[in-house]
C-alpha positions as MATLAB code, in Angstrom:
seq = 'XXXXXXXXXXXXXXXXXXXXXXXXXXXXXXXXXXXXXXXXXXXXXXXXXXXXXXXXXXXXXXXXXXXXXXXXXXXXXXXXXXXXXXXXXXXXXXXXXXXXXXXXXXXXXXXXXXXXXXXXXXXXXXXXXXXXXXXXXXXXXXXXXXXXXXXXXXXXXXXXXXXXXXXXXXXXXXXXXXXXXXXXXXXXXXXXXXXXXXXXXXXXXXXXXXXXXXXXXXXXXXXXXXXXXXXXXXXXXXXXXXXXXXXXXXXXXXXXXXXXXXXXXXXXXXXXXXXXXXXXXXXXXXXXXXXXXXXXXXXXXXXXXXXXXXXXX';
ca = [
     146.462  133.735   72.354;
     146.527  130.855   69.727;
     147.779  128.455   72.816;
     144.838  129.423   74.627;
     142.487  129.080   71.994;
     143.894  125.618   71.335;
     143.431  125.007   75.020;
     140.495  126.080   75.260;
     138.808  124.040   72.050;
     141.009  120.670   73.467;
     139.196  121.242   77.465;
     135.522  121.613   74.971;
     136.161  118.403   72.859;
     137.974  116.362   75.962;
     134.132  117.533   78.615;
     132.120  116.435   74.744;
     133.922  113.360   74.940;
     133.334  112.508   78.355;
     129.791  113.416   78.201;
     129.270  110.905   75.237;
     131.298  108.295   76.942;
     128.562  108.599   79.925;
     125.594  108.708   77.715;
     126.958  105.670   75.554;
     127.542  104.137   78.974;
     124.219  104.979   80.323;
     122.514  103.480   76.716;
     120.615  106.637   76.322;
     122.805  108.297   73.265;
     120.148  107.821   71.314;
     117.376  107.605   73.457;
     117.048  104.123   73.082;
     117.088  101.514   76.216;
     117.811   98.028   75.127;
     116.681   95.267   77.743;
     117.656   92.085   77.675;
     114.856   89.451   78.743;
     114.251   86.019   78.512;
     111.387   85.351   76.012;
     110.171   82.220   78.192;
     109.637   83.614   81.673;
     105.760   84.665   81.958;
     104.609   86.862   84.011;
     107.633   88.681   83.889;
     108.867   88.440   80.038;
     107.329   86.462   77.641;
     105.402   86.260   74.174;
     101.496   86.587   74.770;
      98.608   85.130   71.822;
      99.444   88.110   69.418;
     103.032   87.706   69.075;
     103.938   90.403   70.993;
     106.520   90.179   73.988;
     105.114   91.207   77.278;
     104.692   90.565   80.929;
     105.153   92.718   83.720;
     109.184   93.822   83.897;
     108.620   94.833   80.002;
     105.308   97.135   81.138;
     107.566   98.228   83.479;
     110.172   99.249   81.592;
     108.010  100.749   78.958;
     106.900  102.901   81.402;
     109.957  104.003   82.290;
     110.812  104.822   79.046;
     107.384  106.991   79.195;
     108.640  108.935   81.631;
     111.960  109.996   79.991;
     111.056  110.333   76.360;
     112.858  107.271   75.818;
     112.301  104.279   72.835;
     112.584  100.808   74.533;
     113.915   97.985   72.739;
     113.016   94.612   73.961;
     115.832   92.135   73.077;
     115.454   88.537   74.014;
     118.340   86.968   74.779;
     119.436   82.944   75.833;
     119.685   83.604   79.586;
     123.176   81.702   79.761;
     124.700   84.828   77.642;
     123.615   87.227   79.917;
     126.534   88.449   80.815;
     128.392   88.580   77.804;
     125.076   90.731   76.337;
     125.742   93.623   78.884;
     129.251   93.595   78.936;
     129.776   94.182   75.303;
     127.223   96.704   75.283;
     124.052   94.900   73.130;
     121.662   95.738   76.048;
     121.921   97.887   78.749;
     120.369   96.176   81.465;
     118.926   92.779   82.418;
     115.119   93.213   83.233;
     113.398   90.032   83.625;
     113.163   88.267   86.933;
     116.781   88.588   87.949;
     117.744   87.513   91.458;
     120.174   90.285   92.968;
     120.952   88.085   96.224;
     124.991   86.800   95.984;
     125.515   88.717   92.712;
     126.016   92.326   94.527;
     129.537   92.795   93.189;
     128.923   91.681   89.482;
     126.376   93.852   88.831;
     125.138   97.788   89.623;
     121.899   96.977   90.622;
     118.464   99.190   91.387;
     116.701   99.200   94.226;
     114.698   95.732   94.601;
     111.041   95.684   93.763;
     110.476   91.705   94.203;
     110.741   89.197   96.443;
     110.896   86.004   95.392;
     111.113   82.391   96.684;
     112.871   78.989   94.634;
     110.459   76.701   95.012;
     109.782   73.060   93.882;
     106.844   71.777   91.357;
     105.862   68.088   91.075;
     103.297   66.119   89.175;
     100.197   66.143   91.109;
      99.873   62.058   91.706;
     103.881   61.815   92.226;
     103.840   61.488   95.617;
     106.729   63.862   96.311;
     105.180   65.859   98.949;
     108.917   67.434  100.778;
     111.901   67.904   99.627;
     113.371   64.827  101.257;
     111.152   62.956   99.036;
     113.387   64.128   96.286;
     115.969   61.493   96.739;
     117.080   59.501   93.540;
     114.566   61.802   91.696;
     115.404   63.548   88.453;
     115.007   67.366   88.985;
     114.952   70.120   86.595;
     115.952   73.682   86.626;
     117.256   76.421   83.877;
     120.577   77.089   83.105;
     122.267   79.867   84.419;
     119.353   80.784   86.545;
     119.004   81.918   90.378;
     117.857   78.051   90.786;
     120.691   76.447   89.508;
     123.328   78.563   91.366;
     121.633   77.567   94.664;
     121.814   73.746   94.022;
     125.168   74.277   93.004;
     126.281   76.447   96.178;
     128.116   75.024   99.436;
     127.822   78.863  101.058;
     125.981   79.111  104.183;
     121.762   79.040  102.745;
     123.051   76.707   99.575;
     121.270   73.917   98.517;
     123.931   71.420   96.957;
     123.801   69.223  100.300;
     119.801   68.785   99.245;
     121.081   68.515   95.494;
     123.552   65.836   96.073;
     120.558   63.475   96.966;
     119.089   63.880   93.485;
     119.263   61.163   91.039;
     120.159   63.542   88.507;
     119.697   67.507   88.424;
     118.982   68.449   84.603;
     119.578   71.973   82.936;
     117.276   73.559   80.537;
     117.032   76.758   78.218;
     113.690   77.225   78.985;
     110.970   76.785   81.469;
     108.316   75.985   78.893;
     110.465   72.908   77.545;
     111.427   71.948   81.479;
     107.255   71.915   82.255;
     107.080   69.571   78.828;
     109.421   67.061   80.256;
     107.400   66.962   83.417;
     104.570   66.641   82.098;
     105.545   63.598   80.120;
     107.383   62.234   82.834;
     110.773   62.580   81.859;
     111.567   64.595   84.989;
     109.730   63.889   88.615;
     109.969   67.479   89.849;
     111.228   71.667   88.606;
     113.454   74.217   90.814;
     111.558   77.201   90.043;
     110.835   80.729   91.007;
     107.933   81.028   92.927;
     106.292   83.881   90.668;
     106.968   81.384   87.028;
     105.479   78.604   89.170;
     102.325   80.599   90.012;
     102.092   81.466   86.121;
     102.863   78.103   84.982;
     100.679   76.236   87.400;
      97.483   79.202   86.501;
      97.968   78.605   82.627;
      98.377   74.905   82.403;
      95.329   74.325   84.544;
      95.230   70.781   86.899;
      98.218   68.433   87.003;
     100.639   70.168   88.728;
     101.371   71.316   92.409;
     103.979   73.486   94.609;
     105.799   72.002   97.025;
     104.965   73.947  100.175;
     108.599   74.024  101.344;
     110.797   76.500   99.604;
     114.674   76.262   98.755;
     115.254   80.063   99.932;
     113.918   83.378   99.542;
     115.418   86.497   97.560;
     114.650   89.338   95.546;
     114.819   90.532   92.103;
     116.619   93.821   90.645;
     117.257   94.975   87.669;
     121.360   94.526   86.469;
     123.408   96.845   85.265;
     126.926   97.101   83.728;
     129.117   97.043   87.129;
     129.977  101.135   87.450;
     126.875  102.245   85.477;
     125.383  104.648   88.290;
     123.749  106.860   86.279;
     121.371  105.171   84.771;
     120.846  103.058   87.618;
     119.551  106.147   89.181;
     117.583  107.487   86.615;
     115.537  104.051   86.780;
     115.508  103.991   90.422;
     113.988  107.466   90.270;
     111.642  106.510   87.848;
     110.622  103.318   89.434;
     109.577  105.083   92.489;
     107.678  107.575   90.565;
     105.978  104.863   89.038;
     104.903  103.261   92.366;
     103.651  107.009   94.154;
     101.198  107.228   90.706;
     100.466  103.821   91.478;
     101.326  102.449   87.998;
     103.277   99.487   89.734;
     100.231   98.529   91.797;
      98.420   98.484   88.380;
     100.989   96.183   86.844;
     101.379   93.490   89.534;
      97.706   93.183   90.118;
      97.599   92.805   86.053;
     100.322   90.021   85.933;
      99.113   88.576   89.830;
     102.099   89.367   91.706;
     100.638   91.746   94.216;
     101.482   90.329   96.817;
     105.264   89.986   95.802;
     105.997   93.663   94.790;
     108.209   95.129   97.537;
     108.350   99.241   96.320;
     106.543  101.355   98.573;
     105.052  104.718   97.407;
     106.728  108.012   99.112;
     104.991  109.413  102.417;
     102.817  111.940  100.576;
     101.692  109.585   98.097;
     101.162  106.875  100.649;
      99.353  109.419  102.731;
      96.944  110.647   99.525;
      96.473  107.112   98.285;
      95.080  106.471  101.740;
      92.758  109.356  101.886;
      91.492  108.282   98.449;
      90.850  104.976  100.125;
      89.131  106.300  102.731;
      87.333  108.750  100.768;
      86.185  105.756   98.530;
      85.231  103.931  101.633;
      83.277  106.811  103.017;
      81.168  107.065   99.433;
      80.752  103.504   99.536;
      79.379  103.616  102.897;
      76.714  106.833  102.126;
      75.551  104.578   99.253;
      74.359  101.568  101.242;
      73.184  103.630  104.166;
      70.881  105.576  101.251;
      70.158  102.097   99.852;
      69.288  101.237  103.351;
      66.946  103.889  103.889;
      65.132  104.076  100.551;
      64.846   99.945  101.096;
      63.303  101.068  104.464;
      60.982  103.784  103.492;
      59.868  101.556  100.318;
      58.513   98.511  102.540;
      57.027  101.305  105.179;
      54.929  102.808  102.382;
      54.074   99.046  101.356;
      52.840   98.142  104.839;
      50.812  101.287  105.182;
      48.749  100.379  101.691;
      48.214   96.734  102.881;
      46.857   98.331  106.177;
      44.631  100.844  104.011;
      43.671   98.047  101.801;
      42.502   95.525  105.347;
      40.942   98.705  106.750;
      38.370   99.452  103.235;
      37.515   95.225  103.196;
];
């Protein structure tokens, strides 16, 4: 009976311990989800006028966070450390603009809600107006970044063939320090992602202009630890909730990315959002045919006093 007790108590700890080893793998122990960003990549992480970080992968995961009770802690991190940040554990995912395309087996990754282009920026009187103008040019791009990898890469859609005709490709921590060495003419043109470049271009005002070639096109996903399904799934859940309430639609017409966002709501929410459409439409319509008419009847009744008046002279 003792044996069986003992058995029984070693089975309860050995299921306690497993279960804690999932939840400290899925980074919800303590109901805390730590995402790693980088601090310097508006519209999707950065630090707006109040000191606050933002932008729309944060909102994002915020709301996720709503949705399962959760505290989210935003922890910038230098995007070159990435990896060593989720595999010892600091964060539990990478949230911020990270291409998915070539990195399937290095990461567990969530369903893509992006696509995104690399794409080239130049001064506005350089000249450079294709990427063969780009020969003997010096080009930026960020370390460690989606860019950099596809300069670098001789695989079949690689750019290191276009790369090789550079005069110099330069590697920077940031995209805000990159765009200050352009603008001062240090560098003659940026590899960037297409959704930055829209950002940078917006905020900065005139000077500035996007090649209309592009390098490739990808998409972005959020990164987990390589094995960690299960919170993987709890986001991807919660991500498509998130798009049937139309909270995603929200957030990528807030940060102007609209037309990038690839999640789709779920046939019944697609099929109600429509009907609200139409229903709008249909209100919309009733008002300007009673504007119509009251417009109408209003210059009817005018006309019949100017005839009364004509008829007394």
């Amino acid at each position: 009976m003792k044996k069986r007790t003992v058995a029984v108590m070693m089975a309860a700890m050995m299921a306690m311990g497993m279960m804690s080893a999932v939840n400290v793998q899925a980074g919800i122990e303590d109901k805390t989800l730590v995402v790693g960003f980088d601090a310097e990549y508006p519209p999707y992480g950065y630090m707006d006028e109040n000191g606050e970080y933002t932008g729309f992968d944060l909102e994002l995961a915020q709301a996720v966070c709503d949705l399962e009770g959760w505290e989210l802690e935003k922890k910038p991190i230098s995007w070159d450390s990435k990896d060593q940040e989720l595999e010892s554990g600091s964060i539990d995912c990478i949230w911020n603009g990270f291409t998915m395309n070539g990195r399937e087996d290095d990461y567990t990754f969530s369903v893509p809600y992006v696509d995104n282009s690399q794409v080239i920026v130049v001064a506005e009187d350089s000249g450079i107006e294709t990427l063969e103008d780009l020969a003997g040019k010096i080009v930026g791009v960020q370390a460690a970044s989606a860019a950099l990898e596809l300069l670098q890469s001789e695989e079949e859609g690689g750019q290191k063939e276009l790369a090789d005709t550079f005069g110099s490709l330069n590697e920077f921590a940031d995209y805000n320090t990159a765009f200050t060495e352009l603008q001062a003419g240090a560098l003659d043109a940026l590899a960037i992602d297409v959704g930055v470049a829209n950002y940078q271009l917006k905020s900065r005002g005139e000077g500035f202009v996007m090649l209309d070639e592009t390098l490739n096109t990808e998409q972005y996903a959020i990164g987990f630890k390589k094995g960690n399904d299960e919170l993987c799934e709890i986001v991807n859940a919660d991500l498509q909730k998130l798009t049937d309430d139309g909270t995603v639609a929200e957030l990528a017409e807030k940060y102007d990315i609209a037309d990038m966002v690839t999640l789709e709501a779920s046939g019944d929410a697609a099929a109600e959002t429509e009907d609200a459409a139409a229903e709008e439409t249909a209100e919309a319509e009733d008002a300007a045919a009673e504007e119509t008419t009251d417009t109408e009847e209003a210059a009817a009744e005018d006309e019949a006093a100017e005839t009364e008046e004509a008829a007394e002279e």
